[in-house]
C-alpha positions, 0 to 999 in steps of 0.5 A, spaced: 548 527 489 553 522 494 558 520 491 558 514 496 552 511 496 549 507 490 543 510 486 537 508 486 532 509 480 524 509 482 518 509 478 511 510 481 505 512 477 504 517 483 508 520 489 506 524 494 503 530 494 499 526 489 494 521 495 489 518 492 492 512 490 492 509 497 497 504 499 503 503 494 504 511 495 505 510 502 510 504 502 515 507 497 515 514 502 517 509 507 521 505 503 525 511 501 525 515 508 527 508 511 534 506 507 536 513 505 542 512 510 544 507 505 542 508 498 541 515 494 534 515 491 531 519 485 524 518 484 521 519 477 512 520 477 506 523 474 505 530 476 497 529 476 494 524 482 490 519 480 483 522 479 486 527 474 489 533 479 494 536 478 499 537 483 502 543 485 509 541 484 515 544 479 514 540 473 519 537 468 525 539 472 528 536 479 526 536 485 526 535 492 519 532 497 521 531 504 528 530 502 526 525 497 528 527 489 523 527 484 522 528 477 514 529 476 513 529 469 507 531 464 504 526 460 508 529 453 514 527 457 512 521 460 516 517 453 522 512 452 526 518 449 525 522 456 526 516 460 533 514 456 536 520 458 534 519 465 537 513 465 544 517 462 543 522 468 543 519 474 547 512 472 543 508 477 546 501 479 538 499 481 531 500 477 526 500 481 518 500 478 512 499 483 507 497 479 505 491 475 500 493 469 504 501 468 504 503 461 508 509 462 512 509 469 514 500 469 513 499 460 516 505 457 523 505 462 523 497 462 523 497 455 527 503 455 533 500 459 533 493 456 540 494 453 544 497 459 547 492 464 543 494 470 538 489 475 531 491 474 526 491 481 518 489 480 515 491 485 507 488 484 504 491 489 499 485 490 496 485 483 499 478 482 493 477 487 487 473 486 482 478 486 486 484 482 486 479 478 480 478 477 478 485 475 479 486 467 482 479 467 482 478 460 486 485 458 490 482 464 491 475 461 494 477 455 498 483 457 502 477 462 501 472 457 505 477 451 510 479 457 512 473 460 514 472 452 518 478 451 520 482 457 520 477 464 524 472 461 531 477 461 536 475 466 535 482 468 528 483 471 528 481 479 522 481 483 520 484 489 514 481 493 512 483 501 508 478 503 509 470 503 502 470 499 505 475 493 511 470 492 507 464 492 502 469 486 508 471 483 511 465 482 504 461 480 504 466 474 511 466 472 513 459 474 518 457 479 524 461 474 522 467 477 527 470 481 523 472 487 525 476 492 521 476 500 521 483 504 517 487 507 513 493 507 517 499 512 512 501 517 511 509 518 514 511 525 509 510 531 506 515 533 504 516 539 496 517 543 493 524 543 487 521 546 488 516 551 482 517 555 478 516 548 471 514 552 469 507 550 462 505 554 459 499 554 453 499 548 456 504 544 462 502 538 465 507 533 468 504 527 472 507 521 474 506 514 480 510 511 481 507 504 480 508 497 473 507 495 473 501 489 470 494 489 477 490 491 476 493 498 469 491 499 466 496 502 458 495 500 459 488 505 460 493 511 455 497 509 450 492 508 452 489 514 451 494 518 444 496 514 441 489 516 444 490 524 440 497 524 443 499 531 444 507 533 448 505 538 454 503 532 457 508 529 461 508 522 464 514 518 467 513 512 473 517 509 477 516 502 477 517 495 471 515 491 475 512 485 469 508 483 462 513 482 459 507 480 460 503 485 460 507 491 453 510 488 450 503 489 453 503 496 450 509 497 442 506 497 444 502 504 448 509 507 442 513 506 437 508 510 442 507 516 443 513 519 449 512 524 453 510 517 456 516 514 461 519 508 466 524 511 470 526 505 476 524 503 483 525 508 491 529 506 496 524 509 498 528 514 490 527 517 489 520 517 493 517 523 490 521 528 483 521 525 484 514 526 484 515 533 477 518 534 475 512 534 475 505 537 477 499 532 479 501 524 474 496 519 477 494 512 472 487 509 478 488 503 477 482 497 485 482 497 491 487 500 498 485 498 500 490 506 495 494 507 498 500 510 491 502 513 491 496 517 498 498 520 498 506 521 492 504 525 496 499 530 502 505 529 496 509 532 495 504 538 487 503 534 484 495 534 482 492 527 477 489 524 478 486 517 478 480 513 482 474 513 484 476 506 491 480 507 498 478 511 496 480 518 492 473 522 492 470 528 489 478 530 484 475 536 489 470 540 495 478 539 488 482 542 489 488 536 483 486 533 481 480 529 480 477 521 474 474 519 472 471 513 469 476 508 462 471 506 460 470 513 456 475 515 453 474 521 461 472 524 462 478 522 456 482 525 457 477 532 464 480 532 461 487 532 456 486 537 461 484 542 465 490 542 460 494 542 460 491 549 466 491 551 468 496 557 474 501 557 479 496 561 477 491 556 478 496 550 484 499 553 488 493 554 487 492 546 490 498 544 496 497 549 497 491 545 497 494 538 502 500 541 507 493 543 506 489 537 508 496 533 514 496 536 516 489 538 514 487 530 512 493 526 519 496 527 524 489 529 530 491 525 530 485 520 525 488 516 529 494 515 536 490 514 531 486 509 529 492 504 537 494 505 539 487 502 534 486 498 537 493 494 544 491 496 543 483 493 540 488 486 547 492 486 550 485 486 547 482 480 548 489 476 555 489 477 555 481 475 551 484 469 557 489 467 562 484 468 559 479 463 557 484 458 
């Protein structure tokens, strides 16, 4: 351990290997990849993935994950005692959570620390969001309602939004008290085309869907609408986690009565991005994302995007990297569609050069990385103020 840099403490349910989880996996490893320069990071999760599995990882003891230190605890040792002399070990200036509803890696160690001296970080990741919301709302609703009482009230507990929507959702909960911190996600780096000559013929369209397969990403729309259009000549593949059986079972009706739609299989992280590139335009019809990291490791590899106007990224067309629709006008939707199966390779071509420039000129513009470093710099502040005071 550096005895220079200040120490970070993370919670995450699941860390990698662990995959399934989607999303807030990916930004807490960019996170942590990005600022390790300046902080020292020591990452406390489960050591099974989402769905059960259980990683292939020394367990119980300190570890090391692409130079990332991690700690993959099993399920008896997941309590407030074990993360008491965690605590104790590493001495952190920052706690750091990366969930909203976690039992095991946000309550217990929350709880556990509420008489050290130390500034807590919450990153929500989006489930402050309508539609996430929505899902089990009335556990959802007393469990806030119990929170806001007993836990959200400290001094101590600070907020870490990546969207100018999730502060305004955090606050809408909370109230206009809560201290809310706005910086975004860290991109992953931009990788470069491995297939530049990627034919695109007039009439002909390959689509791609790389998320996990759970209603909020709203996946059944897609296929529903590409079911209803019944053109050969557009191809969707689909690759995730099936998360929801029951869900993707009643996906499955239209999928089998729409040939050019198929399931693939599920992609280790290191697959994905160049997956993506074997195909025209990535598809994402989601009811809600906080970032969506599908969204920007497919500029990152130079692949235009159709979603819908339910994340951060709009204004799409005007930037030619894509476009975002409403997500109940589907005929919008499938005139979208047809329009760029249409398009000719210098048309097509021209869209994947602006994805390459917007990675670079926005993805990577080193305010965001300078926002992340104060956001933890701004945190390391309040625990000195905490210990002076106490």
């Amino acid at each position: 351990m550096s005895p220079n840099k200040k120490r970070i403490l993370v919670f995450i349910d699941w860390f990698y290997p662990a995959y399934k989880a989607g999303g807030p996996v990916k930004s807490v490893f960019n996170l942590i990849k990005g600022l390790e320069h300046a902080f020292q990071f020591h990452l406390v999760c489960s050591n099974h993935d989402i769905d059960g599995d259980q990683l292939d990882v020394p367990t119980n003891q300190w570890t090391q994950f692409d130079g990332i230190r991690v700690l993959y605890l099993s399920k008896d040792k997941q309590t407030k005692q074990k993360f008491h002399e965690i605590f104790k070990n590493i001495n952190p200036e920052v706690v750091y959570y990366n969930s909203l509803f976690s039992k095991n890696f946000t309550l217990k160690p929350l709880l556990s620390y509420r008489k050290f001296q130390v500034s807590h970080l919450i990153a929500p990741r989006g489930m402050f969001g309508k539609a996430s919301l929505s899902i089990k709302p009335l556990k959802k609703k007393l469990f806030l309602f119990l929170a806001k009482q007993l836990i959200f009230k400290s001094s101590h507990i600070h907020w870490h939004a990546t969207s100018q929507q999730e502060a305004k959702d955090i606050e809408h909960n909370l109230g206009p008290q809560a201290s809310v911190n706005l910086s975004r996600n860290l991109a992953a780096p931009i990788l470069e085309r491995t297939n530049e000559n990627i034919i695109k013929r007039k009439g002909e369209l390959r689509l791609v869907y790389i998320s996990r397969i759970v209603p909020i990403k709203n996946l059944d729309f897609f296929i529903d609408l590409l079911y209803k259009m019944q053109n050969a000549s557009i191809y969707f593949d689909i690759y995730g986690p099936i998360e929801d059986s029951e869900y993707w079972e009643a996906c499955l009706t239209k999928v089998k009565q729409t040939p050019s739609v198929r399931y693939c299989g599920e992609l280790e992280p290191s697959q994905v991005r160049s997956k993506v590139q074997e195909y025209h335009f990535s598809v994402l019809p989601t009811k809600h994302e906080n970032f969506g990291n599908s969204i920007v490791e497919s500029w990152l590899s130079g692949v235009p995007v159709i979603i819908s106007n339910q994340t951060p990224w709009r204004g799409l067309k005007e930037k030619q990297i894509g476009v975002d629709l409403p997500i109940k006008n589907i005929k919008d939707w499938q005139k979208t569609i047809q329009h760029f199966s249409e398009l000719n390779q210098t048309s097509y071509s021209a869209m994947t050069d602006a994805c390459v420039t917007f990675a670079k000129k926005v993805l990577h513009e080193s305010s965001v990385l300078k926002n992340n470093e104060t956001l933890f710099q701004t945190a390391i502040g309040r625990s000195k103020e905490l210990k002076k005071s106490s």
